[in-house]
LOSE-113087 format. One record per residue (C-alpha): residue number from 1; x, y, z; residue in one letter. Coordinates in pm, 1 decimal, m for minus. Each point is the difference from the previous one (the first is absolute). Layout:
BEGIN
+-----+----------+----------+----------+-----+
:   n :     east :    north :       up : res :
+-----+----------+----------+----------+-----+
: NUM :        X :        Y :        Z :   A :
...
+-----+----------+----------+----------+-----+
***
This chain:
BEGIN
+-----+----------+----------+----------+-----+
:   n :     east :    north :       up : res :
+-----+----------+----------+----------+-----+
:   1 :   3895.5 :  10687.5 :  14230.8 :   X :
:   2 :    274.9 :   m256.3 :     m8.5 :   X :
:   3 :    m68.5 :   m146.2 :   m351.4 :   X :
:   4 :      5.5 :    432.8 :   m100.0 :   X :
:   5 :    353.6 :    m10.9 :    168.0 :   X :
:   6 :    137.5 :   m250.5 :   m153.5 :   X :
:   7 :   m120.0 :    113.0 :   m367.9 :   X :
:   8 :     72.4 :    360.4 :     58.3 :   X :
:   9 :    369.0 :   m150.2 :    126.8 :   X :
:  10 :     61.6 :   m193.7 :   m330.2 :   X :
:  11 :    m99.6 :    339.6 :   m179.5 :   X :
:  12 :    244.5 :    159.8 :    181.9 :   X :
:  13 :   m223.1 :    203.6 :    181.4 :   X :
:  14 :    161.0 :    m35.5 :    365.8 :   X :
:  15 :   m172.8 :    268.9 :    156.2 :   X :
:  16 :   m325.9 :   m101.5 :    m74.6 :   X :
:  17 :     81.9 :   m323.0 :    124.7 :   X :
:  18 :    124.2 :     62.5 :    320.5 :   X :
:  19 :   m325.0 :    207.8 :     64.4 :   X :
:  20 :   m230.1 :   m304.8 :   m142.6 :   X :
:  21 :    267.9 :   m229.6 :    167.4 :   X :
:  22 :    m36.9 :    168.4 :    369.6 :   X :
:  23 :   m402.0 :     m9.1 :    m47.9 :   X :
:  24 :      8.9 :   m349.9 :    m47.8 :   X :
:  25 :    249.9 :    m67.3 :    273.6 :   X :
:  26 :   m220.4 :    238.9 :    236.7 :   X :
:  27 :   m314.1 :   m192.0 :   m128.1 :   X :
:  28 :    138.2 :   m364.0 :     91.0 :   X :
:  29 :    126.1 :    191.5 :    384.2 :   X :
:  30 :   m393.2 :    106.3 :     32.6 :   X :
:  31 :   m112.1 :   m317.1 :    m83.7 :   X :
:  32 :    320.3 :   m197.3 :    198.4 :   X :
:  33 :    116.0 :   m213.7 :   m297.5 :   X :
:  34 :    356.7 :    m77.0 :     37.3 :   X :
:  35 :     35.2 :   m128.2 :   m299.7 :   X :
:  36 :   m157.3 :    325.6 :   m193.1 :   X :
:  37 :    192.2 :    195.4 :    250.5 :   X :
:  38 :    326.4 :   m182.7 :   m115.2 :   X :
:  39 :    m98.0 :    m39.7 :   m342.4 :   X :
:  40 :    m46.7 :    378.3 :    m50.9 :   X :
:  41 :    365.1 :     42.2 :    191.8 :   X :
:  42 :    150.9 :   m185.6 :   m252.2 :   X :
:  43 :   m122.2 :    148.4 :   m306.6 :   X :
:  44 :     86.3 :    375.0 :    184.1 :   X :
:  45 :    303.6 :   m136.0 :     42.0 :   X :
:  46 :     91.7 :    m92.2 :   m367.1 :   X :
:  47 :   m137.4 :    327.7 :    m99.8 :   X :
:  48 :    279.1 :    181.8 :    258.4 :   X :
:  49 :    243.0 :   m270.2 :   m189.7 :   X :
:  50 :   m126.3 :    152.6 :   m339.9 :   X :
:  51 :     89.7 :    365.7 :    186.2 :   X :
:  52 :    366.5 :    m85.8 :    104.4 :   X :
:  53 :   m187.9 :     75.9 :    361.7 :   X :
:  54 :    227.2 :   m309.0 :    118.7 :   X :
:  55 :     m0.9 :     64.4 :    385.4 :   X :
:  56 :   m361.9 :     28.9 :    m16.6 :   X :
:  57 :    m75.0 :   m329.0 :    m93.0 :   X :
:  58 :    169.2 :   m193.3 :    276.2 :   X :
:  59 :   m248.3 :     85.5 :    267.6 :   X :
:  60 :   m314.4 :    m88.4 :   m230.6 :   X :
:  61 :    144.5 :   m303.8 :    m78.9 :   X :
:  62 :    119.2 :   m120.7 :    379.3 :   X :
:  63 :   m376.5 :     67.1 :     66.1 :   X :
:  64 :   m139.6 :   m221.3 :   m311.6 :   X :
:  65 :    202.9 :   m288.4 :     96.3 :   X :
:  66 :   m119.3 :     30.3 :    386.3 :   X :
:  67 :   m347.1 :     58.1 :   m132.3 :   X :
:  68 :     24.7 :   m340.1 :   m251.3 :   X :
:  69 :    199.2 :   m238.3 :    292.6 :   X :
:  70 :   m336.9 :     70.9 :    170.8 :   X :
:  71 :   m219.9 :   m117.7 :   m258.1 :   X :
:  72 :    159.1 :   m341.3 :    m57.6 :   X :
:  73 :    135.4 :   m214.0 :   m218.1 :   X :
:  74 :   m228.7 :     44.7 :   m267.1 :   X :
:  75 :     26.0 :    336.9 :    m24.3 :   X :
:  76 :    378.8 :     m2.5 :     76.2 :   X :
:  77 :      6.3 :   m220.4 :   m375.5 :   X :
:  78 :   m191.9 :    238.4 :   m178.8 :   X :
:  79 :    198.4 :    340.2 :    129.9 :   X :
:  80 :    339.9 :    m82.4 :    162.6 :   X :
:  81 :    186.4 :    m60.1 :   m348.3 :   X :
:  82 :   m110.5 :    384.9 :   m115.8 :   X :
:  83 :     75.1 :    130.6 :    322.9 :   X :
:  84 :    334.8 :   m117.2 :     18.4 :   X :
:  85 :     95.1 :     97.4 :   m376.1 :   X :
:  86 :   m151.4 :    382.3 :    132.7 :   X :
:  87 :    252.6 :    m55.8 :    305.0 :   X :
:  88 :    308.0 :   m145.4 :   m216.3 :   X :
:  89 :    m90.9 :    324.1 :   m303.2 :   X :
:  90 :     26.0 :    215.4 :    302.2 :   X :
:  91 :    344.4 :   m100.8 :    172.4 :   X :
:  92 :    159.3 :    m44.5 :   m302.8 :   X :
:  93 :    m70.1 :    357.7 :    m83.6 :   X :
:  94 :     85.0 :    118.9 :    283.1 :   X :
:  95 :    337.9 :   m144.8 :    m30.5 :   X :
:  96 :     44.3 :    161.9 :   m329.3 :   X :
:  97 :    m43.2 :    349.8 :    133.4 :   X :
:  98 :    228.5 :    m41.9 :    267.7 :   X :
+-----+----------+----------+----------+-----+
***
């Protein structure tokens, strides 16, 4: 469900992947991987990007990034650059509509 997401994202198919996007992020809560859980959060969260949904994103993202400090350094590497260009798309957005 989260490889779906991100393909039906990149065909600009956003609703389709939030729904494939919130499976997979329901899937990794059932099976309590953070990293899935965060993983999943992110992508959402660039799809709500992709939507102009701005004020959504915040939230998803706040959780990711408590969800990868868990997981450690390794998986801080891997994820913590993506998360924070989500974050920095997201404010700077923001700002623009004010």
């Amino acid at each position: 469900a989260w490889e779906a997401g991100i393909v039906l994202r990149l065909q600009k198919r956003h609703e389709a992947a939030l729904a494939q996007l919130t499976e997979a992020r329901q899937l990794s809560a059932s099976l309590q991987d953070e990293a899935g859980i965060a993983a999943a959060g992110m992508e959402m969260a660039a799809v709500l990007l992709d939507l102009g949904r701005n004020a959504d994103v915040l939230p998803l993202l706040q959780d990711a990034r408590r969800r990868i400090a868990a997981g450690g350094e390794a998986d801080a590497a891997y994820r913590m650059p993506r998360l924070l260009s989500l974050q920095l798309r997201a404010l700077t957005a923001m700002r623009r509509a004010e």
